[in-house]
C-alpha positions as CSV (number, residue, x, y, z in Angstrom):
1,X,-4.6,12.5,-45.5
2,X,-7.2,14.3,-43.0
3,X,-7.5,17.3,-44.6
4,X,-8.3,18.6,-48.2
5,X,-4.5,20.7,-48.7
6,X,-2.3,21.6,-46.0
7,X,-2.6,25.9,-46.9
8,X,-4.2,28.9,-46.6
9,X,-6.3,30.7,-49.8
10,X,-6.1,34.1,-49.4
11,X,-8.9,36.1,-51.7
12,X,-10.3,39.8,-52.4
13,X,-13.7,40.5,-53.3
14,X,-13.7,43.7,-55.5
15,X,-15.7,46.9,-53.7
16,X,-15.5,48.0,-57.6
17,X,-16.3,45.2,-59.9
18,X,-17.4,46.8,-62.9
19,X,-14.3,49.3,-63.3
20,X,-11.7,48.8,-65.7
21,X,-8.8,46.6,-63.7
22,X,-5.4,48.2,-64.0
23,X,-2.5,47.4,-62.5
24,X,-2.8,51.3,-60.3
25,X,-6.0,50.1,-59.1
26,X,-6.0,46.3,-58.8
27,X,-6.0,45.2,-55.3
28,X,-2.5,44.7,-54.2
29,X,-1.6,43.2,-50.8
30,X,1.6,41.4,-48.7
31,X,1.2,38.4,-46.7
32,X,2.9,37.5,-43.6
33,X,2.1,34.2,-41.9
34,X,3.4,33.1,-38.3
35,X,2.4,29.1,-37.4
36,X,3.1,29.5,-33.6
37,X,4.2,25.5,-32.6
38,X,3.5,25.5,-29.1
39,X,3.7,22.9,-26.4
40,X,0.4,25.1,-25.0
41,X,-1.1,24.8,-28.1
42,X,-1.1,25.9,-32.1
43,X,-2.0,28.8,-33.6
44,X,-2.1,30.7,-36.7
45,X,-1.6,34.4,-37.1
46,X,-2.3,35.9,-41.1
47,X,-1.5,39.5,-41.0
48,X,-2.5,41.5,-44.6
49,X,-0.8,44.6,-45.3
50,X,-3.5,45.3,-48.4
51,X,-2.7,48.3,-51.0
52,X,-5.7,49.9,-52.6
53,X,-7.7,49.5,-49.5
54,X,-10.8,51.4,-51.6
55,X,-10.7,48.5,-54.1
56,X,-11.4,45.6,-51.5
57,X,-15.0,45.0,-50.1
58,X,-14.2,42.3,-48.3
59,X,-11.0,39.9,-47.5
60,X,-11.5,36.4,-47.8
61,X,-9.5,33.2,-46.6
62,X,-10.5,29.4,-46.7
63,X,-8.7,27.3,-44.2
64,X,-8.6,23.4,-44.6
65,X,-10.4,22.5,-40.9
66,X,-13.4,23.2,-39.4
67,X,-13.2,26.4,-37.4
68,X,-15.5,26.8,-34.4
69,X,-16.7,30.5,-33.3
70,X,-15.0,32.2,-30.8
71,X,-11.5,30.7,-32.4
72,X,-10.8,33.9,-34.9
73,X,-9.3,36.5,-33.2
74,X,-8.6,40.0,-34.5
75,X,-4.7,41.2,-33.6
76,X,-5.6,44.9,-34.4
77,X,-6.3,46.1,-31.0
78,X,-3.3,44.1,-29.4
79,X,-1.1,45.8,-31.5
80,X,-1.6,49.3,-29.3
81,X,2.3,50.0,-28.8
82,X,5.4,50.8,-30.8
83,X,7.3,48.2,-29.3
84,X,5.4,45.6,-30.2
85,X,4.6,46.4,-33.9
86,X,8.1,47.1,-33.6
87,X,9.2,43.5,-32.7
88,X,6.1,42.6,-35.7
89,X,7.4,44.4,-38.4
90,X,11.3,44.1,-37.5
91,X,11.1,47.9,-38.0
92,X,11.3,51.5,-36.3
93,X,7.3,52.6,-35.7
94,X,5.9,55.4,-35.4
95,X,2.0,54.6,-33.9
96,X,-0.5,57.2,-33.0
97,X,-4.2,56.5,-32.3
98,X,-6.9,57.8,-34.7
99,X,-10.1,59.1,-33.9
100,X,-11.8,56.3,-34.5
101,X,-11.3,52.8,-32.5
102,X,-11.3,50.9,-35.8
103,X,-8.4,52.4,-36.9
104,X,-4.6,53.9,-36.1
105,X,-1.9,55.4,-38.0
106,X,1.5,53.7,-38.5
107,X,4.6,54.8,-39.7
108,X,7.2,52.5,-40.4
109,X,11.0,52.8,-40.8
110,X,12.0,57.4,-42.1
111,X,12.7,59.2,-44.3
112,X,13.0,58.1,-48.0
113,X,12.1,53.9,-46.5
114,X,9.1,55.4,-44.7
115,X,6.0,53.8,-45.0
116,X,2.6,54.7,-44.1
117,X,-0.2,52.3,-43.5
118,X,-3.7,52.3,-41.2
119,X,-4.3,49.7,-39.3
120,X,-7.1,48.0,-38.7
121,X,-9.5,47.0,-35.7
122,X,-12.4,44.4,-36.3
123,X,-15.1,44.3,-34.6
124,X,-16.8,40.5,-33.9
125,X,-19.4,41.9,-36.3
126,X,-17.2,42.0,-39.4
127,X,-16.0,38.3,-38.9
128,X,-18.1,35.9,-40.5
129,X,-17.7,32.0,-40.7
130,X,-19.2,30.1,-44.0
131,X,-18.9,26.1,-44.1
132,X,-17.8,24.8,-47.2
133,X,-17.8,20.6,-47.8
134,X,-15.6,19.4,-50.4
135,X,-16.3,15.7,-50.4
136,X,-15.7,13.8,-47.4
137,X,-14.0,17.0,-45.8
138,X,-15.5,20.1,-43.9
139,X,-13.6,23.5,-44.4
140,X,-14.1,26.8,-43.2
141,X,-14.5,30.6,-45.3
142,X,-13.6,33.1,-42.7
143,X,-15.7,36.3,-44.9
144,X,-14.2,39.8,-43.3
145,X,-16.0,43.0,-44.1
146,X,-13.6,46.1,-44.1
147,X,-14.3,49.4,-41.7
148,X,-17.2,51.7,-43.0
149,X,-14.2,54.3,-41.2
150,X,-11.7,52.9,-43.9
151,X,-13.8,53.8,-46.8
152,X,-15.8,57.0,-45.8
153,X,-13.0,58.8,-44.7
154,X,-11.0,61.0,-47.4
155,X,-8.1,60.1,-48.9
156,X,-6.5,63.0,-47.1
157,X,-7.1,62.1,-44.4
158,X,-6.7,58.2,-44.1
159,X,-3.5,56.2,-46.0
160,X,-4.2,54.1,-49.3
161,X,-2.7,51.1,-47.5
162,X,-4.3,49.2,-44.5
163,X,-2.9,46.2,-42.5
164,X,-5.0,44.1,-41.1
165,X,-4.1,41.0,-38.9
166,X,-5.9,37.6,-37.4
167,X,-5.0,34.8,-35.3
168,X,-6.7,31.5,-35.2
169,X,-6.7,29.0,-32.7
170,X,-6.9,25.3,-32.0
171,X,-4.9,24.4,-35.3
172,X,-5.0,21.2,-35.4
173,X,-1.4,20.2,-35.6
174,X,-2.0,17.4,-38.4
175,X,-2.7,20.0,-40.8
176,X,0.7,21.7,-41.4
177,X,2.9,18.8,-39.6
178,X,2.9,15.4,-39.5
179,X,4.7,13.4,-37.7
180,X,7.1,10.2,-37.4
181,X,8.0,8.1,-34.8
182,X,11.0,5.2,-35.0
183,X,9.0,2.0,-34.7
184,X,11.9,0.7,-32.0
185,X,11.7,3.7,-29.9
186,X,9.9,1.9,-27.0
187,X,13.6,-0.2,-27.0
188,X,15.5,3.1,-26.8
189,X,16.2,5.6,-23.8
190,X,16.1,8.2,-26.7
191,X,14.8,8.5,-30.3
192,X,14.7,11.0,-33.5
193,X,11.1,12.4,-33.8
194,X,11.2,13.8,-37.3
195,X,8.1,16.4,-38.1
196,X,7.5,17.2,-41.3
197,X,6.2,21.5,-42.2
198,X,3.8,21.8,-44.9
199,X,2.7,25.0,-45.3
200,X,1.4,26.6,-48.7
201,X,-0.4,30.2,-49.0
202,X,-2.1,30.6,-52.2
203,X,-1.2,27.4,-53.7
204,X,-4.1,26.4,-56.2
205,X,-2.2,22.7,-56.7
206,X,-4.8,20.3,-54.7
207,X,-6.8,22.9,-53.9
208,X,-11.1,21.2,-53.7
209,X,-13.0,22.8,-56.7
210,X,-15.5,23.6,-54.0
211,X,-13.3,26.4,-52.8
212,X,-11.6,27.8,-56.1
213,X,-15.1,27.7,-58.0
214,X,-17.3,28.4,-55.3
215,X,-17.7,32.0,-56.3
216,X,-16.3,33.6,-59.2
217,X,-16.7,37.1,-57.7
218,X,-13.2,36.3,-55.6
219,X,-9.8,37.2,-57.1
220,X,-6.5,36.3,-56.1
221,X,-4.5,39.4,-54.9
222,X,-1.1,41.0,-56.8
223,X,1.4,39.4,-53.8
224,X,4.1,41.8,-53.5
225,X,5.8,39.4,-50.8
226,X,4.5,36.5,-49.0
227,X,6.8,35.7,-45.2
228,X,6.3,32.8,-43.7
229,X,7.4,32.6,-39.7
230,X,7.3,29.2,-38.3
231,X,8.2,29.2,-34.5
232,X,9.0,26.0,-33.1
233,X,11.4,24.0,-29.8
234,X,14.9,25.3,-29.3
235,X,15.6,21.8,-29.3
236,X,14.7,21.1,-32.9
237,X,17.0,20.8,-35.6
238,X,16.2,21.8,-39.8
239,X,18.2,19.1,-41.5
240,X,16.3,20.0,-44.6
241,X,14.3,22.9,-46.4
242,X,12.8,24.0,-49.4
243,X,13.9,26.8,-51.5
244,X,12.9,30.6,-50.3
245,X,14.3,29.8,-46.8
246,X,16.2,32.9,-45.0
247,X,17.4,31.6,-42.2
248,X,16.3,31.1,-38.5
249,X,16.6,33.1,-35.5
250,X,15.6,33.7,-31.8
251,X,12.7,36.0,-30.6
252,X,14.3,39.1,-29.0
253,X,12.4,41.3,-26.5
254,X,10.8,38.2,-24.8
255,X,8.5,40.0,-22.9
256,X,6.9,41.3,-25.7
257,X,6.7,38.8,-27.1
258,X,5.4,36.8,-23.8
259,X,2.6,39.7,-24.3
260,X,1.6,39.5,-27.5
261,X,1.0,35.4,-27.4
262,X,-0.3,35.8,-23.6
263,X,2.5,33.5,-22.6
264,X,3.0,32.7,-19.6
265,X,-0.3,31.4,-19.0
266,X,-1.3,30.4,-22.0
267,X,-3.8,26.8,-22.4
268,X,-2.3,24.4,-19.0
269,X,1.6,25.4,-19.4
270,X,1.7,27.9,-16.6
271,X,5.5,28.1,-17.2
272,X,5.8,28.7,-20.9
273,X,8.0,31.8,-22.6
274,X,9.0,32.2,-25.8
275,X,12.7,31.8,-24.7
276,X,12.5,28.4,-25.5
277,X,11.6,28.8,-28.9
278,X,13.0,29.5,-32.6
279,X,11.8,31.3,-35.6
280,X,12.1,29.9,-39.0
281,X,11.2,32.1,-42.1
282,X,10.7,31.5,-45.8
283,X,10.2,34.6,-48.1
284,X,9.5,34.6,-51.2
285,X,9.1,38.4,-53.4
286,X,8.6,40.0,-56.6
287,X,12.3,41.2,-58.5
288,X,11.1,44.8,-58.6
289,X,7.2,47.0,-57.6
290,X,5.6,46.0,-61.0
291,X,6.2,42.1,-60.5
292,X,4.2,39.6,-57.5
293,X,4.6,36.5,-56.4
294,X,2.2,33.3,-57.3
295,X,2.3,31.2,-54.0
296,X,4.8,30.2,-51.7
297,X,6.0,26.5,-50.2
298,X,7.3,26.3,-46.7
299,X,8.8,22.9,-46.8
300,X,11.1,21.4,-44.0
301,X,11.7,18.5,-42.1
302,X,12.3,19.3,-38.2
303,X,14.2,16.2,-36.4
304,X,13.9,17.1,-32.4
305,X,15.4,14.2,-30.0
306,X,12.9,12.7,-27.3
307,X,14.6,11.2,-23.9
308,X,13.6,11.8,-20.7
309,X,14.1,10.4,-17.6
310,X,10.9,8.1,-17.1
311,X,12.3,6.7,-21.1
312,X,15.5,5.8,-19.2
313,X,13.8,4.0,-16.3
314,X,12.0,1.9,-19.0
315,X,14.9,1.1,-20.7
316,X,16.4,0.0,-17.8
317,X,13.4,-2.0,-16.6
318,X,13.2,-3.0,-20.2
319,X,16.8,-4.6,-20.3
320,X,16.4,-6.3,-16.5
321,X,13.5,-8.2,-18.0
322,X,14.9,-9.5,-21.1
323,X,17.7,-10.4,-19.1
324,X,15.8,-12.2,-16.4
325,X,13.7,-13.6,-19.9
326,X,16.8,-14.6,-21.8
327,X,18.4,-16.2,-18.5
328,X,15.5,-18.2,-17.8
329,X,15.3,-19.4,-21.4
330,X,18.8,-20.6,-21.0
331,X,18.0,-22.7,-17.6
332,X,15.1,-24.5,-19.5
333,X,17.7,-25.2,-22.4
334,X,20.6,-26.6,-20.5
335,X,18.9,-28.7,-18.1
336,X,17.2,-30.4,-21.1
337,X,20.8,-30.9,-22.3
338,X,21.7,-32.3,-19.1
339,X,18.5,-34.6,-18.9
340,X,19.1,-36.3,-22.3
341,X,22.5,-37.7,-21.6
342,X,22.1,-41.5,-20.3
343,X,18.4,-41.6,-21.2
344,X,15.9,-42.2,-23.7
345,X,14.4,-38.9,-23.6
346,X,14.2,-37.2,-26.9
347,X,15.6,-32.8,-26.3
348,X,11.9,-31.5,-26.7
349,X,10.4,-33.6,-24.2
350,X,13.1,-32.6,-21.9
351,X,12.4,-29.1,-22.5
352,X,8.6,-29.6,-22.3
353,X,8.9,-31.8,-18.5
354,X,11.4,-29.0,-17.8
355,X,9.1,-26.2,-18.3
356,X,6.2,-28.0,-17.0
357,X,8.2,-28.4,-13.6
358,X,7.8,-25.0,-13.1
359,X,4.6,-23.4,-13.6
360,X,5.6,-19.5,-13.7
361,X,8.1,-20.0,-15.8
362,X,5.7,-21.6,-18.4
363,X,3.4,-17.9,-17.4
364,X,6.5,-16.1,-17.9
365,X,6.9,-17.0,-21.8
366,X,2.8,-17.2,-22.5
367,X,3.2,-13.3,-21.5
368,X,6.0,-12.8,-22.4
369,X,5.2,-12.8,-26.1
370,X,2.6,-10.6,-26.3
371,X,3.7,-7.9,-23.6
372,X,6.8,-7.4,-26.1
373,X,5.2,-7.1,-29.1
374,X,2.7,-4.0,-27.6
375,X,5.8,-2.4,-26.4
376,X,7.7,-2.7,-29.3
377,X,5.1,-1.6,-31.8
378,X,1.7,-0.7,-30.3
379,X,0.1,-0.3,-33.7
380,X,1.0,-3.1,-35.1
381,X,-0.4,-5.2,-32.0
382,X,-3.8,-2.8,-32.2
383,X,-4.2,-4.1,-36.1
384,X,-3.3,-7.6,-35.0
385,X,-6.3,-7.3,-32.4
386,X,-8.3,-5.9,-34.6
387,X,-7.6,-8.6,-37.5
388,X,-8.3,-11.5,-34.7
389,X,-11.7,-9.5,-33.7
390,X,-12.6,-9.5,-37.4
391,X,-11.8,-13.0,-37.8
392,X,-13.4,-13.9,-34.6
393,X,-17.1,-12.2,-35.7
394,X,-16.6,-13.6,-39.3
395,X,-16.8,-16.7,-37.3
396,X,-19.4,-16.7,-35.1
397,X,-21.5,-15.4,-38.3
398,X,-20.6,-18.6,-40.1
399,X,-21.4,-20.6,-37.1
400,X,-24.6,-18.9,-36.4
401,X,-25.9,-19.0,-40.3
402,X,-24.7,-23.2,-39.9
403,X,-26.9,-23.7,-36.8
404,X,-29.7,-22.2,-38.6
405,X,-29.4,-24.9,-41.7
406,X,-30.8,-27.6,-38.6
C-alpha cells in the first residue's frame, strides 16, 4: 500500500477548552465529501456545515498524501449565486451578501425546513499546511483558523451555524482507487477495468498514531450526517457497494456545474463537461438530533469496459501474426515429415536442416518468444528482466572476487 489509510480525519480544536462540555455547546458539525474522478484530473472537495461556530478555534483535517502549496483551495467565494449553492445543497437558497467579504448569509429550503447558516470565505492567510511523518510515509495537516468576522460579530447579528468548504487538488488517484487490469488484455480488442473506491471520513481503524496522538487538544466532532458524492465515467458500472449507499444519479444544470469545476478547460481536456459523468452517494446519519454518526465507509467496486479503435487494430495485427507464426511453424513441421520418409534422418534433425534452410524463419521464432511474452504481460517480462540483471551482476561479482584470489 502507498499511503498510510485511504481517508480523511476531520478534527475541532476547542476556542473554549476549559468550559464544561455539554452536548448544547459541544462542537457539532455535517460533512459532505465530493471525490471528483476526472479524466482532467482528481480532486477533493470537503465542505463543513459546523454548529456552534463560537466553540471552534480552528478546523483541522489530515489527509494521507503530501499536499503541495497552492493545491488547497477555498470554495467560499465561488459559491457567490443561488443557483449554484442551489445545485450544492439540492435545496431552494436564499443568498445575500454580508458586509463583510469573509462572510454571507444563506437560507436554505422555508418555512418550518428553513435553515440558516453563514458561509464562510478564507483568506490564503487562514490556511496553513503542517507535515506530519508516520514511518515510511509523509502526510499532510491542513490547520484552518476561523473569521475574526465570525466570532466578533453578535449573535444577533451573525447565525450559530457556519459552512465552510475546500477543494484539493492533484489527488493522487492511488489513494481512494486502485485499480486492476486483466493480465490477457493486450490479447483482447476489449477488457473489464475494475477500480476499486475506498473512501473513509473519520475512520480511526489504521489510522498512524502520529496523526491521532499528535495533539491531544483535537476532538473529533458530534457528526450529524456524513454524504459522500463520488463522481465518476458514464460508462462505468457499480456491480457492488457497501452499506449506506443511496443511489446514483446525473448532474443536472450542467452548466453550473461546468462552472463550478471550471470545466471546460480544466488541466489538457479542452472538451470536458460534466455531461459525461455520474454521481454516486453514500449517506450515513444519526436516527434522530440528539444521536451522530462515528465514521462512514464508501466501498464499491466500479467495472468500466476499455476498447477503442487502436485496441482493435492490435488485435487484428495481433491475430495476422500468430497466424503467419502458427503457419510457418506448420511448414517447418511437415516438411520434416516429408524429409524422414525413405531416409535415415531422425524428425529433429529434419526440423533443425529445415529451419536452418531458411534463416528468417529461424529470426522469426528467436523473436518471436520474447515479443509475445511483453505483450501479453509486460510486468511479468519487466521482473524477468530484472531477475536476469540481478543474476547477471551476482555474477560478474563472483567472477570479479575469483580473479582477485590469482
Amino acid at each position: 500500500m502507498m499511503y498510510p489509510f485511504s481517508g480523511i480525519i476531520v478534527r475541532f480544536e476547542d476556542a473554549q477548552p476549559n468550559t464544561t462540555d455539554s452536548k448544547d455547546h459541544h462542537p457539532k458539525a455535517d460533512l459532505h465529501v465530493n471525490l471528483w474522478d476526472l479524466r482532467g484530473g482528481h480532486y477533493l472537495d470537503l465542505g463543513m456545515m459546523i454548529h456552534n461556530i463560537q466553540r471552534v478555534g480552528k478546523v483541522v483535517i489530515d489527509l494521507p498524501w503530501t499536499l503541495r502549496h497552492g493545491s488547497v483551495i477555498d470554495l467560499g467565494g465561488k459559491l457567490d449565486n443561488e443557483k449554484l449553492l442551489t445545485a450544492v445543497f439540492n435545496e431552494s437558497v436564499s443568498y445575500r451578501s454580508a458586509s463583510s467579504e469573509n462572510i454571507a448569509h444563506v437560507t436554505l429550503g422555508s418555512g418550518e425546513s428553513e435553515t440558516k447558516f453563514t458561509l464562510l470565505r478564507l483568506s490564503a492567510n487562514g490556511i496553513e499546511l503542517e507535515e506530519i511523518v508516520a514511518g515510511d510515509y509523509s502526510l499532510t495537516r491542513v490547520n484552518i483558523s476561523i473569521p475574526k468576522e465570525v466570532k466578533s460579530t453578535s449573535e444577533t447579528e451573525i447565525m450559530d451555524r457556519a459552512y465552510m468548504r475546500l477543494r484539493f487538488r492533484d489527488v493522487p488517484r492511488a489513494v481512494f482507487i486502485t485499480e486492476f487490469h486483466p493480465k490477457d488484455r493486450n490479447l483482447l480488442s476489449s477488457s473489464s477495468i475494475t477500480h476499486l473506491l475506498d473512501l473513509r471520513v473519520n475512520v480511526r481503524r489504521g489510522v498512524p498514531d502520529e496523526i491521532l496522538l499528535h495533539d491531544p487538544t483535537l476532538k473529533f466532532p458530534k457528526i450529524s450526517k456524513i454524504h459522500v458524492f463520488v463522481i465518476v465515467s458514464r460508462d462505468t458500472e457499480l456491480p457492488f457497494h457497501s452499506e449506506n449507499y443511496k443511489g446514483c444519479r446525473s448532474l443536472e444544470d450542467e452548466a453550473i456545474w461546468n462552472y463550478y469545476l471550471g470545466l471546460p478547460g480544466v488541466s489538457n481536456r479542452q472538451d470536458e463537461t460534466i455531461k459525461g459523468y455520474l454521481g454516486y452517494q453514500w449517506s450515513a446519519s444519526g436516527k434522530n438530533e440528539n444521536q451522530s454518526v462515528k465514521d462512514l465507509v464508501a466501498l464499491g467496486r466500479f467495472v468500466r469496459t476499455a476498447s477503442s479503435t487502436m485496441k482493435s487494430y492490435k488485435f487484428v495485427a495481433l491475430m495476422l501474426w500468430l497466424g503467419a507464426f502458427g503457419s510457418a511453424i506448420w511448414s517447418v513441421i511437415h516438411s520434416g515429415f516429408i524429409a524422414t520418409r525413405g531416409s535415415n534422418l531422425h524428425f529433429i534433425e529434419s526440423v533443425y536442416a529445415e529451419i536452418l534452410s531458411y534463416p528468417w524463419m529461424l529470426w522469426m521464432i528467436f523473436l518471436s518468444v520474447p515479443v509475445l511474452i511483453i505483450h501479453v504481460d509486460a510486468q511479468s517480462a519487466r521482473n524477468l528482466l530484472t531477475w536476469a540483471k540481478q543474476n547477471a551482476r551476482r555474477l560478474k561479482n563472483n567472477l570479479d572476487r575469483w580473479w582477485g584470489q590469482f
